[in-house]
Each structure stands twice: as C-alpha cells, then as structure tokens.
C-alpha positions in Angstrom: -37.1 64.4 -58.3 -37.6 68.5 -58.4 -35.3 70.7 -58.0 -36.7 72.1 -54.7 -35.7 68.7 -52.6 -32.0 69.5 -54.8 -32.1 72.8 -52.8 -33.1 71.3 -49.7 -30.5 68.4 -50.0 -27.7 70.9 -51.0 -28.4 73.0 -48.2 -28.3 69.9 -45.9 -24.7 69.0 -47.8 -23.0 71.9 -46.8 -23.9 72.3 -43.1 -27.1 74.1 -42.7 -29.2 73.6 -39.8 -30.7 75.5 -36.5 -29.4 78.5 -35.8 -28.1 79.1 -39.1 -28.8 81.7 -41.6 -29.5 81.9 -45.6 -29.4 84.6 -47.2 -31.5 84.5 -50.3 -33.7 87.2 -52.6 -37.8 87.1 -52.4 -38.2 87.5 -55.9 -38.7 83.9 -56.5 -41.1 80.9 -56.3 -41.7 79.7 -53.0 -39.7 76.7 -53.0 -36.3 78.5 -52.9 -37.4 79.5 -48.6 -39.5 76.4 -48.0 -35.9 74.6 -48.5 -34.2 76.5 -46.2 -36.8 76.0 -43.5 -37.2 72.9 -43.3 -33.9 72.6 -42.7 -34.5 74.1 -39.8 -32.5 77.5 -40.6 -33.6 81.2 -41.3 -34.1 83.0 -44.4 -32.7 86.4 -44.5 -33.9 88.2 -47.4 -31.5 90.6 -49.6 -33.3 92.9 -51.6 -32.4 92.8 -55.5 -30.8 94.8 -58.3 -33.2 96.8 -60.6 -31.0 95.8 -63.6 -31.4 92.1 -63.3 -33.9 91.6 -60.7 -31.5 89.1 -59.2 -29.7 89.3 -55.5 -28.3 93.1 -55.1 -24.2 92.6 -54.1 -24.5 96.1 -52.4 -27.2 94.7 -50.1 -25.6 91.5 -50.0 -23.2 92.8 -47.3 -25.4 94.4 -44.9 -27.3 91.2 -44.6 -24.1 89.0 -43.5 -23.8 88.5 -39.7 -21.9 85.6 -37.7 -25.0 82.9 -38.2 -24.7 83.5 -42.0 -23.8 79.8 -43.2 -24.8 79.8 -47.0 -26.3 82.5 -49.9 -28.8 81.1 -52.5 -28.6 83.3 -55.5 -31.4 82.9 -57.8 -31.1 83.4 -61.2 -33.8 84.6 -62.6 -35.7 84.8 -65.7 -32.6 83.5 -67.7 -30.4 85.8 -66.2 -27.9 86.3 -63.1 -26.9 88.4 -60.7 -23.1 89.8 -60.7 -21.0 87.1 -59.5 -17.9 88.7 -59.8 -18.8 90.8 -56.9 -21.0 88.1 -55.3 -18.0 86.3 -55.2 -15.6 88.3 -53.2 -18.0 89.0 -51.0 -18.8 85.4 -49.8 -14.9 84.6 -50.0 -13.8 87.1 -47.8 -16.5 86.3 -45.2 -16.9 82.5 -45.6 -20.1 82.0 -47.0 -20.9 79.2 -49.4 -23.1 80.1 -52.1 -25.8 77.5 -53.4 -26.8 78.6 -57.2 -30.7 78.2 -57.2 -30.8 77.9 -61.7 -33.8 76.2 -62.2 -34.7 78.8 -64.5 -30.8 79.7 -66.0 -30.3 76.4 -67.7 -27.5 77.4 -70.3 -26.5 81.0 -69.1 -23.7 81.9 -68.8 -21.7 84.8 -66.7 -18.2 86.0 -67.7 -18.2 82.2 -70.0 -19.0 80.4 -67.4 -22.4 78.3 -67.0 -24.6 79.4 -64.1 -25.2 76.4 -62.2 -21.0 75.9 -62.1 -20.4 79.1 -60.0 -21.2 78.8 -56.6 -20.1 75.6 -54.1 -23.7 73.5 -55.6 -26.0 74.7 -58.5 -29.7 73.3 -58.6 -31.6 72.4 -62.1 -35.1 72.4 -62.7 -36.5 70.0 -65.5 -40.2 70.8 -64.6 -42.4 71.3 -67.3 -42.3 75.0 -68.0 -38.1 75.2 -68.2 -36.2 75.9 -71.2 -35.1 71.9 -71.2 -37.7 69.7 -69.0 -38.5 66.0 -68.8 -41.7 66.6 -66.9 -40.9 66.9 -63.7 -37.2 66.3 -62.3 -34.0 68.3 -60.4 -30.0 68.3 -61.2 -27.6 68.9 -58.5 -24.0 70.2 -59.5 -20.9 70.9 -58.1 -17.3 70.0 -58.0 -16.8 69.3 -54.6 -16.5 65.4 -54.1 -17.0 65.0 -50.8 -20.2 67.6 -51.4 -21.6 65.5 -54.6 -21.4 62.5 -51.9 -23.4 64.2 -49.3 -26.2 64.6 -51.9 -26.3 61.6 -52.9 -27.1 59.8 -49.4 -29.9 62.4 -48.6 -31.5 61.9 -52.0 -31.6 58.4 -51.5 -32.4 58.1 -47.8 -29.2 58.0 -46.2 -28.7 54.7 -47.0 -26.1 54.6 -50.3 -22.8 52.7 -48.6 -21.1 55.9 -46.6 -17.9 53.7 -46.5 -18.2 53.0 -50.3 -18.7 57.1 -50.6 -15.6 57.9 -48.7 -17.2 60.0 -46.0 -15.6 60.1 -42.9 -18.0 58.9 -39.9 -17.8 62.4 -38.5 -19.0 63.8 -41.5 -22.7 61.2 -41.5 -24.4 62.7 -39.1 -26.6 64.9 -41.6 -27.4 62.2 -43.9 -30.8 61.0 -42.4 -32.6 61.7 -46.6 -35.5 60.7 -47.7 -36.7 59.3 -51.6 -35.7 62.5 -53.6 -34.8 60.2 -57.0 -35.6 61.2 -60.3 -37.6 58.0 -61.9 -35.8 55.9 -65.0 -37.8 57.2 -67.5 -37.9 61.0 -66.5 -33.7 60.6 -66.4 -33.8 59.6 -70.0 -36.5 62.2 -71.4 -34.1 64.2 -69.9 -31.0 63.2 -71.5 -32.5 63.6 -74.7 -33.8 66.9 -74.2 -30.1 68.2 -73.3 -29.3 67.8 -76.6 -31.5 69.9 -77.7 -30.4 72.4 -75.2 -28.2 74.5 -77.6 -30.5 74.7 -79.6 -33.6 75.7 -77.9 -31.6 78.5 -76.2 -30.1 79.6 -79.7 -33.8 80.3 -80.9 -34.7 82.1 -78.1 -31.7 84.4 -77.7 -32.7 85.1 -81.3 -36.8 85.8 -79.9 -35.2 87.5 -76.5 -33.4 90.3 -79.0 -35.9 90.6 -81.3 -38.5 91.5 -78.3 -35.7 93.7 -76.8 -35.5 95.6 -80.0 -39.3 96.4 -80.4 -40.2 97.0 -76.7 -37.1 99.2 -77.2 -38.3 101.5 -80.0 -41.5 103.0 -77.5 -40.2 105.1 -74.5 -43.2 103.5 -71.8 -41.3 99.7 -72.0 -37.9 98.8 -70.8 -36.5 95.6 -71.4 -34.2 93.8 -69.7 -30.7 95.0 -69.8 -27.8 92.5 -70.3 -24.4 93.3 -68.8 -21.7 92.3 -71.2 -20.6 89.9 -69.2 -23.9 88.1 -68.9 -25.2 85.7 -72.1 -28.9 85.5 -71.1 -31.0 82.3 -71.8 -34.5 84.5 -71.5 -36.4 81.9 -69.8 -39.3 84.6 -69.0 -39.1 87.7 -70.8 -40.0 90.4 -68.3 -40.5 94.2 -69.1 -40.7 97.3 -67.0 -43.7 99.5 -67.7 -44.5 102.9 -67.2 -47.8 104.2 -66.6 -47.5 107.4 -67.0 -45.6 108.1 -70.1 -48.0 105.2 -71.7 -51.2 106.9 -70.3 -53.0 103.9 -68.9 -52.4 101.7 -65.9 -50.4 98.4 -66.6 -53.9 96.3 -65.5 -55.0 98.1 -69.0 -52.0 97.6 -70.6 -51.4 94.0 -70.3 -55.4 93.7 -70.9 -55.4 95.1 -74.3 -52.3 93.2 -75.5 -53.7 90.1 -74.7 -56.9 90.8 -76.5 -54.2 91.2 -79.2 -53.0 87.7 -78.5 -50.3 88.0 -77.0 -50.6 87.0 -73.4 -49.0 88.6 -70.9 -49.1 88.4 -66.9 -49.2 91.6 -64.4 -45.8 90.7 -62.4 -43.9 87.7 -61.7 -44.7 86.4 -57.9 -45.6 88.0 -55.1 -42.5 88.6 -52.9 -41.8 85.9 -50.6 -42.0 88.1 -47.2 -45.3 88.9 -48.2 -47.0 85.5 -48.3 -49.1 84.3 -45.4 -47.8 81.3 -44.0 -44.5 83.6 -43.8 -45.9 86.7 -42.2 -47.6 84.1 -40.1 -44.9 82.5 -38.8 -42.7 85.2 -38.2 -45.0 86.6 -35.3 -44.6 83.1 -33.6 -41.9 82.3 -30.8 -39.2 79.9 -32.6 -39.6 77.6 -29.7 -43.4 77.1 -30.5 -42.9 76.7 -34.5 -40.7 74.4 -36.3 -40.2 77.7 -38.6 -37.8 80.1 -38.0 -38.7 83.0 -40.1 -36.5 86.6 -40.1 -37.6 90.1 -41.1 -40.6 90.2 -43.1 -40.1 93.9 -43.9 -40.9 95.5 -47.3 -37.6 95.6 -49.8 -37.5 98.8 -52.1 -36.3 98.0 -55.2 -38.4 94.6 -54.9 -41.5 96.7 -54.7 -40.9 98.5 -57.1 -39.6 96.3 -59.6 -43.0 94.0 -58.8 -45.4 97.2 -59.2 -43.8 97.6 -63.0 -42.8 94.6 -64.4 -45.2 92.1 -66.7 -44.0 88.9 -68.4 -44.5 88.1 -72.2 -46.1 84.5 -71.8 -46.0 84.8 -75.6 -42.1 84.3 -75.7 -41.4 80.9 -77.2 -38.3 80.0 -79.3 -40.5 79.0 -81.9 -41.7 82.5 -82.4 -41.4 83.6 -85.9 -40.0 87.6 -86.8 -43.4 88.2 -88.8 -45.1 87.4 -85.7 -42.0 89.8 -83.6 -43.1 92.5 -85.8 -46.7 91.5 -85.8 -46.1 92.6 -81.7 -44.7 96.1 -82.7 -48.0 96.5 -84.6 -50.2 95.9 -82.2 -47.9 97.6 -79.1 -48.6 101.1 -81.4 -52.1 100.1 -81.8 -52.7 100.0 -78.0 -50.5 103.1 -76.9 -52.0 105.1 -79.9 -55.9 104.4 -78.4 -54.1 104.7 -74.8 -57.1 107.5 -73.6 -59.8 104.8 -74.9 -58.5 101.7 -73.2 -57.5 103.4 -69.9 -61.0 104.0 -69.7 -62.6 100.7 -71.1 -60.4 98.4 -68.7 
C-alpha cells in the first residue's frame, strides 16, 4: 500500500532485526529510516556524492562493520548512485543491498532499470511520482524464496507458507500486517505503466532542455549525468551560487517564482537532523524501542543542502517556448541581481 511498508517488508525479507545495521544516505524522505527502525535495527548514515546526491561508494566503506546486514541506496531525484562500485563493495563484504526507487521509476544504470539492481527494489506510486495510482508500493526482486517472504508480511503472515515453499526454519519473521495495495489502486496502476515510456520520454526531453539553459549562466549547475546513467529527472535540482549570482539563494528562488516558475529552497532536511532522531539517539537503547546511530553532521550533505533548489516547474508537459521563456526571465533576475538582493 506505499512504498514505505515495501521497505519495511523487504528489510524484514532479508534478515534485518536487533542488533543489525543499515546503512542508508540522509538525503531522503523520512520514510527510507523509519523502516529500518521499526524493524528494530540501526541506521548508519553514509554521506553522499556531490555529483548525484546519491549514496557516496568512497564513504560507503568506512561505514561497513560486522553488524552491517543490508545497504538502502536511494535514488534520487531520477538518478542513482554508482552501482558498479556499489556493487563490489557489498559483494566482497556480504551486504545485501535494498534499492529504495520510489522516485527512479524508469532509470536506468549501465541499461539496467534501477529497481532490478540490488537483492529487492521498492516503487512508489504516490501521487507526486513520475507514474502513480494515488497512493501504492511495488516490491521487486528475483530472488524466489525473497518475493515469498514479502508476500506473507504484506498480507499478515498468513498466505499458506507450505503453498509458498518456505521452509519452517525460514517463518519465523513472517508475523506482517495489512500492507495490500486496494483492487482499484492495482489497476490505475496498470494503466498508468503504459504510459510510463512515455511520460519519462517527455521529461528527458524537459530535463535537457533545463540542463541546457541553467547551463548557459556560470551561478547554476545542473545535474550531471554519468554516461552510464539514463536519468528519469523526477525533481530537477540545481546547485546555486551566491556569490557569483550576487544575491542569496532565499532571493533567488523568491524572484523566480514571482516569475512563475516555482521553485523550493532545498530538498529535505537531512535525516540526522530531524527531532525525533536527535531525540532518540541521546536515549539508552534499552529504554527506547529506537535504536538510533551517529547523528553527526555529513559534509558534502551540508553542503549540497545549503546550494541546491528544485524547479517545481518541471513537468513533462512543459513546452520549449515556455523552456526558453525560463532563460528570459533567469537573465531578468541575475541582471537586477543588486535590486533583488536587497528587496527580498
């Protein structure tokens, strides 16, 4: 029914529980750590890569320790992280790797779809993704006995185990609870993955025609795409820089939407940095049903977050006269830059 209970059920498929660990980035919505703890595990948080705001590989490796059971990429914005490296890593130590792609519907890395990567790869239908039937989760993987697992904890433990072919010793983590995706949401959804090729066609097409004009002034950068990567731009995000634009990014994003085109100062507030968390990581783990690791500041998270603003104007039904319409009003702004940094 969301594809936060298909994280928290795919967690619970391959293993996790106390004393465990998941790694995971805290660039992301809040549901991504709220499924790891209530499995009763910890979240470690890796820091990210600057180039795709995804999970960094070189940090990936310092964060590994015995307790490490699972990694849960996320892939954000329409992008991914580098699994080819991602990979190796999680091979060679023995972690499984849980694809959170509730916002990656179609991507794909080296010609494969995100989603198909890892051991399990979680889809988002909610209301704001690139396909959505209002509200509803997909769980993926090609693992049988895995596929099974999910199924009896997203339909309270009670599907036939025997009928599943899962071995008695292999039942004790099926105790689920009513995670089902209604009739009608299931077929809204069908019909909207036909569209699917579609819909991320048009906004590949918006995604490089935003690249190209955000490109042409020297105060935006937008996001890069390794060749390996085809990017489904479910957000559009873009770096900016204060000081060669001449006005803080509160101005900036002020003014452009008085242009109307909407935009949004950042994407989320890092994960270690909400309350509940910080909260709960200054309790004793035998007084809280939570256990919560380092809550420490990540670098190139902070910095990403103190740059970055989304283009809530990116749609695939965004025309090219209303693309260059954007440039206009971008040169507008920056050329009044000493007006506006001191009206907002």
């Amino acid at each position: 029914n969301s594809a936060t209970t298909g994280l928290y059920a795919a967690l619970l498929a391959v293993g996790v529980g106390p004393n465990d660990e998941v790694i995971l980035p805290p660039y992301t919505m809040s549901g991504s750590v709220a499924a790891i703890l209530f499995t009763g595990a910890t979240p470690v948080f890796c820091d990210i890569d600057a180039d795709n705001y995804c999970l960094s590989p070189k940090d990936l490796s310092s964060k590994i320790t015995p307790r490490t059971k699972c990694l849960m990429t996320v892939n954000l914005f329409g992008g991914s992280p580098n699994y080819d490296q991602i990979k190796i890593i999680c091979q060679e130590r023995g972690v499984k790797i849980i694809e959170d792609n509730a916002q990656a519907i179609g991507t794909k890395w080296n010609g494969e779809f995100t989603g198909t990567i890892g051991d399990i790869g979680v889809f988002s239908l909610n209301r704001h993704k690139n396909i959505q039937s209002g509200e509803g989760g997909v769980i993926t993987t090609n693992d049988e006995m895995l596929a099974n697992k999910c199924r009896l904890i997203r339909n309270h433990g009670e599907n036939a185990s025997d009928w599943l072919g899962i071995p008695e010793t292999e039942q004790f983590n099926t105790l689920g609870l009513n995670f089902r995706m209604t009739e009608m949401e299931a077929a809204v959804a069908i019909c909207q993955l036909d569209k699917l090729e579609f819909i991320n066609t048009e906004r590949t097409r918006v995604g490089v025609g935003l690249s190209k004009v955000f490109r042409s002034f020297d105060c935006f950068q937008p996001p890069k795409i390794h060749e390996k990567l085809t990017h489904t731009f479910h957000y559009f995000p873009v770096l900016f820089d204060e000081k060669s634009a001449g006005m803080t990014r509160h101005s900036f994003c002020k003014a452009l939407s008085a242009e109307g085109f909407s935009t949004r100062e950042g994407y989320t507030k890092p994960l270690y940095k909400l309350n509940i968390l910080r909260h709960l990581s200054g309790i004793s783990s035998r007084a809280s049903l939570f256990n919560v690791g380092s809550c420490e500041p990540l670098k190139t998270v902070e910095e990403i977050e103190s740059k970055l603003f989304l283009c809530n104007f990116m749609s695939p039904r965004m025309t090219n006269d209303q693309i260059d319409e954007l440039g206009s009003a971008l040169h507008r702004i920056l050329e009044h830059s000493d007006i506006i940094s001191k009206s907002c």
